[in-house]
C-alpha positions as CSV (number, residue, x, y, z in Angstrom):
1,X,-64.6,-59.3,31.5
2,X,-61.9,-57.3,31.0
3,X,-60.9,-56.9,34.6
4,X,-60.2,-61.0,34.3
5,X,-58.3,-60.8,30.6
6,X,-55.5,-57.9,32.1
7,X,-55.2,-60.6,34.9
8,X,-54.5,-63.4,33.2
9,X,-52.5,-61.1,30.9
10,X,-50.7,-60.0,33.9
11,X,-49.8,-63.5,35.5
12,X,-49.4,-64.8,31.9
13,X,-46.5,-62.3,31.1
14,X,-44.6,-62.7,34.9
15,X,-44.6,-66.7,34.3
16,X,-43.3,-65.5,30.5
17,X,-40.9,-63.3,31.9
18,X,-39.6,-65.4,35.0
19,X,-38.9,-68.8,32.9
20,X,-38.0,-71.3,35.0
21,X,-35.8,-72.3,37.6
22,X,-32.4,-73.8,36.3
23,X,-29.3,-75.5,37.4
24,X,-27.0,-72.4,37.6
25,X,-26.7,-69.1,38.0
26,X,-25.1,-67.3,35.1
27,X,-22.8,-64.1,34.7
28,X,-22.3,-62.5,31.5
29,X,-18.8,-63.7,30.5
30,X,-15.9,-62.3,27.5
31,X,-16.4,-63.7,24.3
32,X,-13.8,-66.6,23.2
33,X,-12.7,-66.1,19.6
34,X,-10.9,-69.0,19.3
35,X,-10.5,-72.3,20.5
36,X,-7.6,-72.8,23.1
37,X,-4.5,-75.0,21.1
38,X,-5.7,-78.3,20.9
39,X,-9.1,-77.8,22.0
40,X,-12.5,-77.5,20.2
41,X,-15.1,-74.6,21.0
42,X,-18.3,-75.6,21.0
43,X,-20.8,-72.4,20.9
44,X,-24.4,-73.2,21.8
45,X,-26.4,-70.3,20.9
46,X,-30.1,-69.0,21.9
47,X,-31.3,-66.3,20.0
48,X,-34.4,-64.4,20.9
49,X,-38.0,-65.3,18.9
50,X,-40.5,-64.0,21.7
51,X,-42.6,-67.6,21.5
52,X,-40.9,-69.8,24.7
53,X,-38.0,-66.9,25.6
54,X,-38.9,-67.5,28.9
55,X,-38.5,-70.9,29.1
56,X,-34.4,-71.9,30.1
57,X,-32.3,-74.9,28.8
58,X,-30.1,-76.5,30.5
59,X,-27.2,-77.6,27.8
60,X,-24.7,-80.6,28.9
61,X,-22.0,-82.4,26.9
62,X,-23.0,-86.1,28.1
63,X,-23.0,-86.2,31.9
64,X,-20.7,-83.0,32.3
65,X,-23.3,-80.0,32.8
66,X,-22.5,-76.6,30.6
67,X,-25.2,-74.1,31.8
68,X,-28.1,-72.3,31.3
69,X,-29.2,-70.9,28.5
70,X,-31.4,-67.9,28.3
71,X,-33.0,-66.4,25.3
72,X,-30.5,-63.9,23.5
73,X,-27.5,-66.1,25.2
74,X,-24.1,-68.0,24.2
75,X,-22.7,-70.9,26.3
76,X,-19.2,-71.5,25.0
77,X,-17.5,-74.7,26.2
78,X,-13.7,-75.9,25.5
79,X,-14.0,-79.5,24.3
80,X,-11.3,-82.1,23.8
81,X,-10.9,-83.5,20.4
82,X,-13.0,-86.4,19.8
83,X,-17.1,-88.2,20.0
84,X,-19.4,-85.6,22.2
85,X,-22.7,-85.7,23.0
86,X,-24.6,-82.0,23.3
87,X,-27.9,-81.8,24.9
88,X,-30.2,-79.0,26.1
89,X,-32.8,-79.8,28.1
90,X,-36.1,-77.3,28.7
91,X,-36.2,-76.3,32.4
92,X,-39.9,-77.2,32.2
93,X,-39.3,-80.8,31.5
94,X,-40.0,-81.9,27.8
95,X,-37.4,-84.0,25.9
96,X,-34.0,-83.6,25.9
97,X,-32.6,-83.1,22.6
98,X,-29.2,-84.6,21.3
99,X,-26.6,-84.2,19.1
100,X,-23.4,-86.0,18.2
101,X,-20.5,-83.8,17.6
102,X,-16.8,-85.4,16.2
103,X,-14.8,-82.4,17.9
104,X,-11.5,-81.6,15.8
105,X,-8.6,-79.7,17.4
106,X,-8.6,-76.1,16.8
107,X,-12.3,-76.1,15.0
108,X,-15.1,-73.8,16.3
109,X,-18.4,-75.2,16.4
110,X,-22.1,-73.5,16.3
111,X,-25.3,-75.5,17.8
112,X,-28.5,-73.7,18.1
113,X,-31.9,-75.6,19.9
114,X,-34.4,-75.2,17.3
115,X,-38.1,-75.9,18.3
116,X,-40.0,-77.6,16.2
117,X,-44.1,-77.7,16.6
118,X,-45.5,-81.0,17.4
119,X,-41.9,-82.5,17.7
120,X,-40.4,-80.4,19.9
121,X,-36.8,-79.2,20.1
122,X,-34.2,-80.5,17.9
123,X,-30.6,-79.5,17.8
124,X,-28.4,-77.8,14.5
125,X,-24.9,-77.5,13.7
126,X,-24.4,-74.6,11.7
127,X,-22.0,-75.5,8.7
128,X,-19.0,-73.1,7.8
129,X,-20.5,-71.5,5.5
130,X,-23.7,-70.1,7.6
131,X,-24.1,-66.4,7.4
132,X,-25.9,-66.5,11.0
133,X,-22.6,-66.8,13.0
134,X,-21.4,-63.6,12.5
135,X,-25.1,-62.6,13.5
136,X,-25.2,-64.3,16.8
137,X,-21.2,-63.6,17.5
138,X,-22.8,-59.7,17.4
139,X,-25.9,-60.2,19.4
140,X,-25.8,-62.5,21.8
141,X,-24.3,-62.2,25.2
142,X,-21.9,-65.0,26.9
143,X,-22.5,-66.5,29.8
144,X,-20.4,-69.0,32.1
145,X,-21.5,-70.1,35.0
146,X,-21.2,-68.0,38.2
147,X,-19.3,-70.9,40.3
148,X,-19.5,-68.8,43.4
149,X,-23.6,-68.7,43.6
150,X,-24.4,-72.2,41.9
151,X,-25.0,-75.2,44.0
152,X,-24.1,-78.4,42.5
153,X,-25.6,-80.6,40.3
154,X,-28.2,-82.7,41.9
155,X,-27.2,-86.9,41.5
156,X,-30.6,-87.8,40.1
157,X,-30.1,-85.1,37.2
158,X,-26.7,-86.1,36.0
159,X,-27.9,-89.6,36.1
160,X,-30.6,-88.7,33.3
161,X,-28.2,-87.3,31.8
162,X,-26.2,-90.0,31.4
163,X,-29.3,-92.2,30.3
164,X,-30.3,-89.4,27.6
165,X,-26.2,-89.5,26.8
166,X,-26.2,-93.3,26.1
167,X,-28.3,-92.7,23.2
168,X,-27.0,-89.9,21.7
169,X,-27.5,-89.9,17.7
């Protein structure tokens, strides 16, 4: 009995710590401060809370893929002023989850995925005033995508993500 517990402990963990296959391949990248004259930053943020770490999201602004998000990772993402729609999508399938963002000019913005039991994940914009910002400036790591070892974006993805995009909310 316990030979069989340790190995479904065992093959349990590796699935736990291998996640999923994603879009991209990431590289840790230098943290952006600000947003670029004229531009919006848009910070999504993952922190680490051990239940579904290893599970990666993918995180697009309407049809226009970001990256991959890790647990204890940042995607940042220069956005022109105006209507965007963010979504992160599990790597395992599941719903995509959406948010509506009015992008201002030189305005830094903070979305975090939040997973919700029996819903399932939900998206956040942090208000100005939210103490966790400086929290996850310090602790997580950025990542951009490593443009060099990523292969492009399969057709029949970016079209669901422009079918998720048209009803963004």
């Amino acid at each position: 009995m316990l030979k069989k517990f340790i190995t479904a402990f065992s093959v349990f963990s590796i699935i736990c710590i291998s996640g999923c296959s994603s879009l991209a391949t990431m590289k840790k990248s230098k943290y952006v401060e600000k947003p670029a004259d004229k531009m919006g930053l848009i910070n999504i943020v993952r922190p680490s809370i051990f239940l579904g770490d290893g599970v990666k999201m993918e995180a697009w602004d309407g049809s226009t893929f970001i990256g991959t998000l890790s647990s204890g990772s940042m995607l940042q993402y220069a956005a022109n002023p105006g209507s965007h729609c963010i979504m992160v999508n599990p790597t395992q399938g599941g719903k995509w989850a959406t948010l509506k963002v009015e992008v201002k000019a030189n305005t830094t913005y903070f979305i975090k995925p939040n997973t919700i039991p029996f819903v399932g994940l939900k998206l956040g914009l942090a208000d100005e005033t939210d103490q966790r910002k400086a929290e996850w400036i310090k602790e997580l790591t950025p990542f951009a995508i490593d443009t060099a070892k990523t292969k492009p974006v399969p057709e029949k993805v970016i079209s669901k993500a422009k079918e998720y995009s048209a009803n963004c909310n």
